[in-house]
C-alpha positions in Angstrom: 26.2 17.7 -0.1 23.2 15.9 -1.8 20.9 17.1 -4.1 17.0 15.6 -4.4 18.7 13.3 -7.7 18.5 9.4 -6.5 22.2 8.4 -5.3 22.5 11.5 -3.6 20.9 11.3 -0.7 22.8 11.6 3.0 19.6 10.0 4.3 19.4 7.2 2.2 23.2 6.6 3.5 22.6 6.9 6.9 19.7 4.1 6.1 22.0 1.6 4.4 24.1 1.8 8.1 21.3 0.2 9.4 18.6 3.1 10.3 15.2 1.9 8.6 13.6 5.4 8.6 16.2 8.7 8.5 14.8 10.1 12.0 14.7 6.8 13.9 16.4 6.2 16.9 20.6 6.0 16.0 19.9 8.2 12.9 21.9 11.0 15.3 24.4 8.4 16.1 25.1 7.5 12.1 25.1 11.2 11.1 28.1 11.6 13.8 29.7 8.3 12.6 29.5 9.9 9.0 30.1 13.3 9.5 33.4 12.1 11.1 34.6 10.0 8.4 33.9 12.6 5.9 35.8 15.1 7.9 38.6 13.3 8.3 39.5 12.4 5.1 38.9 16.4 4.1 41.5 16.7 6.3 43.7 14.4 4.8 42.9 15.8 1.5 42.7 20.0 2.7 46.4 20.4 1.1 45.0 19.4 -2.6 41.2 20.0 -2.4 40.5 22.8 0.4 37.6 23.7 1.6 35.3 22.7 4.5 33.8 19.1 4.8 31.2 17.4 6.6 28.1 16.0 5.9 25.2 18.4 4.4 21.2 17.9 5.8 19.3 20.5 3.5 15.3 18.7 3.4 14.5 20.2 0.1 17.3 19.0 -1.4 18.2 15.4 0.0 15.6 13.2 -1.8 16.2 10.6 1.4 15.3 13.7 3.9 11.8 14.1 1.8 10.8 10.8 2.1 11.4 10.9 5.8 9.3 13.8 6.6 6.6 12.6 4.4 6.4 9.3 6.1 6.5 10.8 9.7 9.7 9.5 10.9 12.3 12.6 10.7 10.4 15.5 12.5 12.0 19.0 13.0 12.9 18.4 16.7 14.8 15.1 15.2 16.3 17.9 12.2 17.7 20.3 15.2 19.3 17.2 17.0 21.2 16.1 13.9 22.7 19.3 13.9 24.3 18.8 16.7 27.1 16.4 14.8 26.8 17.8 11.4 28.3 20.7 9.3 25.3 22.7 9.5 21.9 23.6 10.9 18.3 23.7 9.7 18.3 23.8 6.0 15.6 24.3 3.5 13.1 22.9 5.8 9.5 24.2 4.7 7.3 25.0 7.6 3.3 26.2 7.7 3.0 29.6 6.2 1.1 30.5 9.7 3.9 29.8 11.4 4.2 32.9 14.3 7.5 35.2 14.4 7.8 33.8 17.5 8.0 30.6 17.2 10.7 31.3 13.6 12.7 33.2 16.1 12.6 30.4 18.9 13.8 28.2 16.1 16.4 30.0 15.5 17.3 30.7 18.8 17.4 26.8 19.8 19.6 26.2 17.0 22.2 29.3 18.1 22.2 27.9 21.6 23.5 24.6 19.7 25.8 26.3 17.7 27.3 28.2 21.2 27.0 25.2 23.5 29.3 22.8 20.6 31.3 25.9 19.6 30.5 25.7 16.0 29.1 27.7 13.0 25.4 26.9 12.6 22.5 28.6 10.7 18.3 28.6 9.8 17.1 28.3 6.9 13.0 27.0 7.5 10.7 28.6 4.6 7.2 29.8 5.9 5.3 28.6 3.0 2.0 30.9 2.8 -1.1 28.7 2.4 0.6 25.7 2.9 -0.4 23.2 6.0 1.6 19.8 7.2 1.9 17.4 4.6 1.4 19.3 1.5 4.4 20.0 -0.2 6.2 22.8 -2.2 8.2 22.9 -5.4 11.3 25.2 -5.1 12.7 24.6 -8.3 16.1 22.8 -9.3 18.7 22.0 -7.4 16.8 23.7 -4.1 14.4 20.7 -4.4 11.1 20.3 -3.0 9.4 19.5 0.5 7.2 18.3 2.2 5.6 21.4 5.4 6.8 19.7 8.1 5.2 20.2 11.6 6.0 22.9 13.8 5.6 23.0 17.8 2.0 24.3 18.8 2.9 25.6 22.2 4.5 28.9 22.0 7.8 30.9 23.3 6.4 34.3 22.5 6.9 35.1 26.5 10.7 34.6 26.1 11.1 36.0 23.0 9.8 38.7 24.0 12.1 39.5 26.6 15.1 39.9 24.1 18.8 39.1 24.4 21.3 37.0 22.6 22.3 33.7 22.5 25.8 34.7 23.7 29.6 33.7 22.0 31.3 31.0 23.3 33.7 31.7 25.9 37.2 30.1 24.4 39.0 30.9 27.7 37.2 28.1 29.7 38.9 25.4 27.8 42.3 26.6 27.8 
């Protein structure tokens, strides 16, 4: 899990693979490539250490991940795609504070469709950040960091959120 301290950050790893900007083309592919490794040898080690592994993606607090959003290259649509190979979902990502209920609740229902399609746990966490706009940033204080607002989609899914529902549960009895 980083933290916004220098030598922490998963993004500044996935760059020395060979990605020049966190949110380039391949950053999804190193993430995997990482988030592998890293789980592996948690499993190796589960017996003495426990716990879950994987690699961690919070904005606020991955000094690597602020620098990429402030320079343009990770975006949130790039954000949701990581999550497809790594332990979590959106996390600490600070969005405009006009940002519609709507579109927060399509966010969150993109990133539960990921979490049903791959079978895996996955969660939101994207601050509305009243008064704030793209590119400014916020201070949260400690070890939850700061960020940049990152852009949100201007075309809306109020229509289907509206019509309610659920993003379903897997269904475990297709792959037996």
């Amino acid at each position: 899990a980083p933290t916004p301290a220098v030598g922490d950050s998963v993004a500044h790893v996935l760059e020395e693979m060979g990605i020049s900007s966190c949110g380039a083309h391949g950053t999804t592919a190193a993430l995997a490539l990482l988030n592998d490794a890293v789980k592996k040898g948690g499993l190796m080690a589960s017996s003495h250490v426990g716990g879950l592994s994987g690699a961690f993606i919070p904005v606020s607090e991955d000094a690597g991940m602020i620098d990429a959003v402030s320079c343009g290259s990770l975006s949130l649509d790039k954000l949701e795609a990581m999550t497809c190979v790594c332990s979590v979902g959106l996390d600490m990502i600070a969005i405009p504070g006009d940002t519609t209920a709507d579109t927060i609740a399509a966010i969150i229902a993109d990133e539960s469709a990921i979490g049903m399609i791959n079978n895996k746990t996955t969660a939101v966490r994207v601050i509305p950040v009243p008064g704030k706009t793209v590119g400014e940033m916020v201070e949260f204080g400690g070890l939850l960091g700061y960020a940049p607002i990152i852009e949100v989609s201007p075309y809306s899914a109020a229509e289907f959120i509206a019509r309610g529902g659920r993003i379903p549960a897997p269904i475990r009895s297709l792959t037996n």
